[in-house]
PADRENLUM-496545 format. One record per residue: y, z, x of N, C-alpha, C in turn. Coordinates in pm, whole numbers, plus 50000, padded with zeros to 5 digits. Example, Ala and Ser with C-alpha at 12.3 -4.5 7.8 and 13.67 -1.06 7.14 Angstrom:
npy npz npx capy capz capx cpy cpz cpx
49431 50780 51319 49550 50780 51230 49670 50780 51320
49775 50708 51285 49894 50714 51367 50003 50787 51290
! end
This chain:
npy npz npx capy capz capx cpy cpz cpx
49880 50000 50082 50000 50000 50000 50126 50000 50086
50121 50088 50205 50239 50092 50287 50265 49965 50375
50156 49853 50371 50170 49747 50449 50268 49628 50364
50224 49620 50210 50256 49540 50138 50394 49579 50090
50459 49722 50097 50572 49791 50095 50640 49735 50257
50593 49739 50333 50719 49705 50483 50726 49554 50447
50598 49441 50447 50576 49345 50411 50696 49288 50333
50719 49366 50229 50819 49334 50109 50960 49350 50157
50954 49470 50228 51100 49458 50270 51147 49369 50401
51007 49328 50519 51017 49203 50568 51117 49134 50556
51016 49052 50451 51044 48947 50380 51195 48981 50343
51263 49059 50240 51354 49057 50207 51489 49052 50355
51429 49132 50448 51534 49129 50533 51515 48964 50593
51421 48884 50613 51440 48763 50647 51509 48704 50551
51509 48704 50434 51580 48596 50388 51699 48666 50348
51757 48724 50328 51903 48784 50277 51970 48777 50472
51900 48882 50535 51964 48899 50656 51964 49051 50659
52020 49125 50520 51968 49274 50543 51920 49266 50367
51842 49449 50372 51831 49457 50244 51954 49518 50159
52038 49570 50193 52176 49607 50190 52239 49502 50146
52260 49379 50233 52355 49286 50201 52257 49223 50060
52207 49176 50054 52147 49148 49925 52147 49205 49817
52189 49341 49758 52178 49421 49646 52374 49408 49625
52437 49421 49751 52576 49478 49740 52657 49319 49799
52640 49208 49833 52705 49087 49815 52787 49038 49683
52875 49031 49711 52959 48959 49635 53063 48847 49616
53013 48732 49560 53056 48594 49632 53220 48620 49587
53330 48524 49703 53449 48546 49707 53512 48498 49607
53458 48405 49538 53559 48409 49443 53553 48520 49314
53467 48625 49294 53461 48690 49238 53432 48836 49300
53514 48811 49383 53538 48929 49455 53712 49074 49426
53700 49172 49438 53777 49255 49342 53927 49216 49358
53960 49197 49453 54086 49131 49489 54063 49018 49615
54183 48901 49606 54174 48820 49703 54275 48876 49841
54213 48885 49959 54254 48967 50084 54367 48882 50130
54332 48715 50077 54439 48619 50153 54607 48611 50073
54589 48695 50021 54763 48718 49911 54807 48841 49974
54710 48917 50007 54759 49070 50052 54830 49045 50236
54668 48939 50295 54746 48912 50451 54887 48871 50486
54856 48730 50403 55004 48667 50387 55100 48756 50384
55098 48832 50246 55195 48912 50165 55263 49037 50300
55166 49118 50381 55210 49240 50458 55264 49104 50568
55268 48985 50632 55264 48900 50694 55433 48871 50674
55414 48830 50543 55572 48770 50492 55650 48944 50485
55614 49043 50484 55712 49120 50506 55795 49157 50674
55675 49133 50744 55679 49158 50884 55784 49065 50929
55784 48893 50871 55851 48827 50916 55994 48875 50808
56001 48931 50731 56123 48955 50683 56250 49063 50773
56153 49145 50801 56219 49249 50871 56266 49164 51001
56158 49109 51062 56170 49076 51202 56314 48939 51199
56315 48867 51111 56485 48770 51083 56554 48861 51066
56550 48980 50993 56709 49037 50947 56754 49148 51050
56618 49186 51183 56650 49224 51319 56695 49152 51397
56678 48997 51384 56745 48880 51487 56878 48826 51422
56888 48888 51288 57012 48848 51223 57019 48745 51169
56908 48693 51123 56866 48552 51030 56902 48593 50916
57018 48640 50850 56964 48662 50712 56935 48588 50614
56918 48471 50635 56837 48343 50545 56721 48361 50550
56663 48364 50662 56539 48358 50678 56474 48475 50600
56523 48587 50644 56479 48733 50631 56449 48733 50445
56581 48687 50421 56573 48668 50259 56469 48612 50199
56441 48499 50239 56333 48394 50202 56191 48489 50249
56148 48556 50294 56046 48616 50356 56004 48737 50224
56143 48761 50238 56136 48912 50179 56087 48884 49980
56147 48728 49970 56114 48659 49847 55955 48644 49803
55903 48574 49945 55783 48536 49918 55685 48723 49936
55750 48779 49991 55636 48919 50021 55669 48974 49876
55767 48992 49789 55756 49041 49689 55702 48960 49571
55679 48841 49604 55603 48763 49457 55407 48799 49516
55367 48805 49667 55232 48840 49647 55215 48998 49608
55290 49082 49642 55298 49245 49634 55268 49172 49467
55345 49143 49400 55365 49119 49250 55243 49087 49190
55163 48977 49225 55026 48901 49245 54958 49021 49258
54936 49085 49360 54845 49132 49422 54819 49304 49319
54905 49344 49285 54922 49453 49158 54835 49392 49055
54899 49283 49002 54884 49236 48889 54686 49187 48867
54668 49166 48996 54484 49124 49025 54459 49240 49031
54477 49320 49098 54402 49489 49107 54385 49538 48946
54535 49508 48860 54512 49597 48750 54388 49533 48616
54371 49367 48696 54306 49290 48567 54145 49319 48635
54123 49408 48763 53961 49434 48763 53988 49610 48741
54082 49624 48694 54101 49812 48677 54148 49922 48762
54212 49831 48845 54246 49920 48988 54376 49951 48988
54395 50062 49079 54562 50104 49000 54670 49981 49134
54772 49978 49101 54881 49951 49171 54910 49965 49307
54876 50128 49325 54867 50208 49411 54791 50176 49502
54643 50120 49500 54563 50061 49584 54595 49910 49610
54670 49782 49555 54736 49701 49620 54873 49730 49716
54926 49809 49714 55036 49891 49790 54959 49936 49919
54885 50030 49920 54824 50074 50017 54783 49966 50105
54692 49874 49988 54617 49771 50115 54713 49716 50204
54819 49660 50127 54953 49621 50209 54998 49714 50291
55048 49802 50309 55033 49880 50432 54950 49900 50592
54848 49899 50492 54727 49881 50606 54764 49753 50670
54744 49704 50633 54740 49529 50664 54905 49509 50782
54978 49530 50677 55072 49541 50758 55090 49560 50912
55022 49736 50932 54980 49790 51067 54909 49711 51154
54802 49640 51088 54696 49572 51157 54785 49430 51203
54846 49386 51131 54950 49247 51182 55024 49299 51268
55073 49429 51268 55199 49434 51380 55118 49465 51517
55065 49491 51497 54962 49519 51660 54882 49374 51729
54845 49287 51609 54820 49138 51631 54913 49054 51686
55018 49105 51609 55174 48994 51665 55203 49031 51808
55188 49125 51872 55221 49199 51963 55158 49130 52041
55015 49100 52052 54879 49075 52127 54904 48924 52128
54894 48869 52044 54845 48737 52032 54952 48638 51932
55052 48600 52010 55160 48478 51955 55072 48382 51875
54988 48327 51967 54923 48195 51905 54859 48218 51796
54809 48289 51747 54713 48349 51664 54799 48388 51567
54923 48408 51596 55027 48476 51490 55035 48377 51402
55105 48253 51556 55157 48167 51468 55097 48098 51403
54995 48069 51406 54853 47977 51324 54849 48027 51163
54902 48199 51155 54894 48256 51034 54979 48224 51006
55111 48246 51035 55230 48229 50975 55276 48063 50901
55137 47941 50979 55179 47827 50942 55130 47845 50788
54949 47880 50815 54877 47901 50697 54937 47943 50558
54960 48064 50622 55023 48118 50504 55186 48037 50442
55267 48047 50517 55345 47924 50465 55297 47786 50400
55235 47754 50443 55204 47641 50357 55108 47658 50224
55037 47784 50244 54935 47821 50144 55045 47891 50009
55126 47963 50084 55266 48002 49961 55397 47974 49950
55386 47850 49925 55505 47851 49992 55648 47932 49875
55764 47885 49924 55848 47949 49813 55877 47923 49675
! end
């Protein structure tokens, strides 16, 4: 019995990859919120601040436009799977932190996001 029991879970870990990921997967488009409104979104704030420190205030404006329509988005998806507000806020935060330590490290990599996301939202 204990052979046909490891046997089983084998098997399951060959074809899923774990038995974990197989019970708790969840394909992206139906996933609880989309992460790429939130990146952008803590993304377009970073670049807001960072124009109205170089004294762009066009730019800064336009930044600060597009970070408050995904913040807006990104509420508005949390509350239609039941999630409060409060946890799209947060994620943005987080995210935030994690971009400013990226920008720091890695220009190229910044800027690759910053095209993405611009063109993925634009104004």
């Amino acid at each position: 019995m204990r052979s046909v029991v490891l046997s089983s879970i084998a098997l399951g870990v060959a074809i899923s990859g774990s038995p974990v990921q197989a019970q708790t997967r969840i394909p992206y488009e139906k996933a609880p919120y989309n992460d790429t409104v939130i990146q952008c979104g803590a993304l377009f704030a970073l670049l807001a601040d960072g124009y109205e420190e170089a004294g762009e205030k066009g730019k800064s404006v336009d930044y600060q436009q597009k970070f408050a329509k995904q913040l807006k988005a990104s509420e508005e998806e949390f509350e239609s799977v039941g999630r409060r507000k409060l946890e799209a806020r947060q994620n943005y935060q987080e995210r935030r932190g994690i971009l400013a330590t990226m920008m720091e490290k890695d220009t190229q990599m910044t800027a690759g996001l910053v095209r993405f996301c611009d063109q993925k939202y634009p104004l």
